[in-house]
C-alpha positions as CSV (number, residue, x, y, z in Angstrom):
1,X,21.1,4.5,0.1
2,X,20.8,6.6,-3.0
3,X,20.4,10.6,-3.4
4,X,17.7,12.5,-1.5
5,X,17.4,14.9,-4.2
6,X,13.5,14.7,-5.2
7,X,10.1,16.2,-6.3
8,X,8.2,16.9,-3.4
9,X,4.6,17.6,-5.0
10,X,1.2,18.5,-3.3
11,X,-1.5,17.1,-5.7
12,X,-5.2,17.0,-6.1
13,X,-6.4,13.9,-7.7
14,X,-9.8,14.5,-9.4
15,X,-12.2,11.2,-10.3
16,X,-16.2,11.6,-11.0
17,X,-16.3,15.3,-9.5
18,X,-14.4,14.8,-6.1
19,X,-11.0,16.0,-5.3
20,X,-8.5,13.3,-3.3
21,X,-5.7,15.2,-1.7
22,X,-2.1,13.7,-1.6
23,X,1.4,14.1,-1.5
24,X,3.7,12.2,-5.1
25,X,7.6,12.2,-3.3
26,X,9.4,11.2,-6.4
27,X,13.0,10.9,-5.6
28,X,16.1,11.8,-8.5
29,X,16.1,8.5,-11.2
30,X,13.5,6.5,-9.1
31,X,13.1,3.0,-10.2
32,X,9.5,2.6,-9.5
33,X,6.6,4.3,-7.2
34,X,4.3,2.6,-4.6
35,X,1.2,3.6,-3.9
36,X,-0.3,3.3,-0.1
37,X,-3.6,2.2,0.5
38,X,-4.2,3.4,4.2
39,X,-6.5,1.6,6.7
40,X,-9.5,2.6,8.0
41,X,-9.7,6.0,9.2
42,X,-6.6,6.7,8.4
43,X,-5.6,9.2,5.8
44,X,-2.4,10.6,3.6
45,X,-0.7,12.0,7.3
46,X,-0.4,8.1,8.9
47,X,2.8,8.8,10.9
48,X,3.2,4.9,10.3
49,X,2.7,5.1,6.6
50,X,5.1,8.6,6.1
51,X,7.5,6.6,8.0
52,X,7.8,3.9,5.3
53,X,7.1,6.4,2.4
54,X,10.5,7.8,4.0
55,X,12.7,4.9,3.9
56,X,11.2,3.9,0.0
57,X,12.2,7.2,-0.7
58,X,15.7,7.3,0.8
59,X,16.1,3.7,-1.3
60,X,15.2,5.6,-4.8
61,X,11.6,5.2,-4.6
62,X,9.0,7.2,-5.4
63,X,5.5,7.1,-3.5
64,X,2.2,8.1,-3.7
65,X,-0.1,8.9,-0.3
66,X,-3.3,10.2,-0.8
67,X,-6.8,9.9,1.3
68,X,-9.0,7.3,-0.4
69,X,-12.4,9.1,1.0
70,X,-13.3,12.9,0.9
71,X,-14.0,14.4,3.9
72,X,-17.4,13.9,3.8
73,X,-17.2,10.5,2.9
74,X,-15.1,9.7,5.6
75,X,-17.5,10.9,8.2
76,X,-19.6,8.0,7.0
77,X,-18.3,5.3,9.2
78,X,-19.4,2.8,6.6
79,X,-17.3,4.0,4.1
80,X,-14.5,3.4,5.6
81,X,-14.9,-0.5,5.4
82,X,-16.2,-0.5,2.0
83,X,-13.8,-2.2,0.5
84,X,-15.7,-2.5,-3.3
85,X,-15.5,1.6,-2.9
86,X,-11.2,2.0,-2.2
87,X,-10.9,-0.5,-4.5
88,X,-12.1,1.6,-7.2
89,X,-10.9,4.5,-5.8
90,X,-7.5,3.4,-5.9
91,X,-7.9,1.9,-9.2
92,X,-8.6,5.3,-10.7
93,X,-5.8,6.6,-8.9
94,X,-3.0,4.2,-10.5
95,X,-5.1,5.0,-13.6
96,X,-3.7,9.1,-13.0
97,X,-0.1,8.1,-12.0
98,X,0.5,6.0,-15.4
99,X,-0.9,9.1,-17.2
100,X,0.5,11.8,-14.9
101,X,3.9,12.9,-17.2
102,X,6.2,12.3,-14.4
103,X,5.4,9.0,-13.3
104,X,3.9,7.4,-16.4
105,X,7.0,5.0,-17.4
106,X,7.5,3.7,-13.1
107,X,6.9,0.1,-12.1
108,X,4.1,0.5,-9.9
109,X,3.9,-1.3,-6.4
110,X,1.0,-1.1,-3.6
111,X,1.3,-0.8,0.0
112,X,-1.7,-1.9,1.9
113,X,-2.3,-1.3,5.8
114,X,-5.1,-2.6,7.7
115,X,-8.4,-2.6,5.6
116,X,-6.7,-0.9,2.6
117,X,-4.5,-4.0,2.0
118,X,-7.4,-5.6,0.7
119,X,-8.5,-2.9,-1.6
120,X,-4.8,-3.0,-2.8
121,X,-4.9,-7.1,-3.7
122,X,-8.5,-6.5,-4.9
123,X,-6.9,-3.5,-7.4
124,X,-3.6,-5.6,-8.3
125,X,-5.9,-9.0,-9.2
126,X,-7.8,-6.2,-11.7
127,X,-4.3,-4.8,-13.1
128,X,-3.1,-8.3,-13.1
129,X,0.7,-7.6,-14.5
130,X,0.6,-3.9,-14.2
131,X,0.8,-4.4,-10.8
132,X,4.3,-5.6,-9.9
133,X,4.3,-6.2,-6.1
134,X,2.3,-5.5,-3.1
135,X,2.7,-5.6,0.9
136,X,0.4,-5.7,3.2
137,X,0.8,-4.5,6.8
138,X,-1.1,-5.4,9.5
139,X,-3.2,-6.2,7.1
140,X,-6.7,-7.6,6.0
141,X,-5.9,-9.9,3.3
142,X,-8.8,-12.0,3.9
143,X,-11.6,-9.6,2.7
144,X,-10.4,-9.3,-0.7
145,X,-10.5,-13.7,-0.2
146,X,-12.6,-14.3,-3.5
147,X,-10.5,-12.1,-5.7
148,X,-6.9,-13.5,-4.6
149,X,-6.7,-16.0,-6.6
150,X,-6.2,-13.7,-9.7
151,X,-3.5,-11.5,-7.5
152,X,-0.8,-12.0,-10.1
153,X,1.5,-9.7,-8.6
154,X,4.3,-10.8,-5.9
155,X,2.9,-10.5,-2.1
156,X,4.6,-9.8,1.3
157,X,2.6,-10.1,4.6
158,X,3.9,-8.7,7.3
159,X,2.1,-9.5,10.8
160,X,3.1,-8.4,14.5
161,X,3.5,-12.1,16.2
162,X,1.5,-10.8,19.1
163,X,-1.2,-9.7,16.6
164,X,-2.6,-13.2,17.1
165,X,-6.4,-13.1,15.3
166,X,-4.6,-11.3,12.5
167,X,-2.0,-14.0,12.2
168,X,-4.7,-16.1,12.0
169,X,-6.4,-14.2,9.0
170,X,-3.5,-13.7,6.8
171,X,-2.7,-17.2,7.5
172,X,-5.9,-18.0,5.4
173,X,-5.3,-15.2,2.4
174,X,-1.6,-16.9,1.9
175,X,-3.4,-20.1,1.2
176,X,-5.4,-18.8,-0.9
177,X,-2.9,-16.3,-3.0
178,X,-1.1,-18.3,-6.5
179,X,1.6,-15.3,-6.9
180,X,4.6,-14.9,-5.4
181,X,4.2,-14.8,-1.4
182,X,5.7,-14.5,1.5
183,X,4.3,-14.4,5.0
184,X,6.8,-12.8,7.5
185,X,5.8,-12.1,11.2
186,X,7.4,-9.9,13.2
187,X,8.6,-11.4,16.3
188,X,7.5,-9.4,19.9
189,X,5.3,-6.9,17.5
190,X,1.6,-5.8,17.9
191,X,-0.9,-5.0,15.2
192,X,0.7,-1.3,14.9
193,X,4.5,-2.3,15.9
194,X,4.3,0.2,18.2
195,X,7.5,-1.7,20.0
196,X,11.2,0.2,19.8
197,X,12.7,-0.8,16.3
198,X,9.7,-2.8,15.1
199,X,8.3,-0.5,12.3
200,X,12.0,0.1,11.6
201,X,11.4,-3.7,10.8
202,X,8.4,-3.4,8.1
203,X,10.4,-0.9,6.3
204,X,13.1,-2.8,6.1
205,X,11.3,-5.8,4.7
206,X,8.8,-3.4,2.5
207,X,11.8,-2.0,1.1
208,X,13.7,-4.9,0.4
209,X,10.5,-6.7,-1.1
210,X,9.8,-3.1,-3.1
211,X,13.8,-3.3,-5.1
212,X,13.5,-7.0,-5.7
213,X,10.4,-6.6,-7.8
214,X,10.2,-3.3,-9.3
């Protein structure tokens, strides 16, 4: 576990005339940063996603969560499954952390939950090798399926093995992914590994996956 001496910085990420609140935790000599990709109606506070943001951090990482829609947008039910739209979003917002001066020279990683692990494969096939890994949790693999082809970037899937239908789904992205890949399932887990020690799990795995590649 390295040094918890870090940076953390409130930021306003501005694209095309909107403003995308999030919070850059950029711990002393980081190796890299990951960027999460929430899932639907989620946002920047996920107590799921802060919990692995945590643990990154704690293992010299730095991290980037941030809410993919406005406020506005994200009254629009719609929005929240449009996967073309948090694509680009998160595009421009990997765009701002290799500019951003304290950031610029970090491997970057993605972190994808539910719906916003496809926007983060459809994002990593379009940065091809700037991308250097990506995990998906809980995730939706499958509706990024035409683009995964070009993911170039090592993959984790994590599952719940009670999260059957989704087993089922990522199950048919892993076939179709060329990188890297890995499909663990988390034994006695649901689609939020909700269970004692079971989210404890993902970050153990999203960590380990994390160090290895960037």
């Amino acid at each position: 576990m390295m040094s918890l001496k870090e940076l953390n910085i409130p930021v306003k990420i501005r694209l095309d005339g909107i403003s995308l609140p999030g919070v850059l935790t950029i711990p002393e000599n980081a190796t890299g940063i990951v960027i999460f990709s929430h899932g639907s109606g989620s946002s920047r506070f996920s107590p799921r996603n802060n919990y692995v943001a945590r643990i990154l951090n704690e293992e010299g990482l730095a991290t980037l969560l941030f809410d993919l829609l406005t406020e506005e947008e994200d009254r629009n039910y719609e929005n929240r499954f449009n996967i073309d739209l948090l694509t680009l979003r998160l595009i421009d917002v990997t765009q701002w952390i290799q500019a951003y001066s304290k950031t610029e020279n970090l491997p970057i990683g993605y972190f994808g939950a539910s719906t916003g692990s496809a926007s983060a494969l459809k994002a990593a096939a379009f940065y091809d090798k700037d991308v250097k890994a990506v995990v998906s949790r809980g995730g939706r693999p499958d509706l990024a399926i035409l683009q995964l082809q070009k993911v170039t970037a090592p993959t984790l899937l994590l599952v719940g093995g009670w999260d059957q239908e989704v087993i089922i789904l990522n199950e048919k992205a892993y076939q179709k992914l060329e990188c890297h890949k890995k499909l663990e399932i988390i034994p006695e887990a649901s689609h939020l590994f909700q269970e004692p020690g079971k989210l404890k799990e993902v970050a153990r795995h999203t960590a380990n996956w994390f160090i290895k590649w960037l």
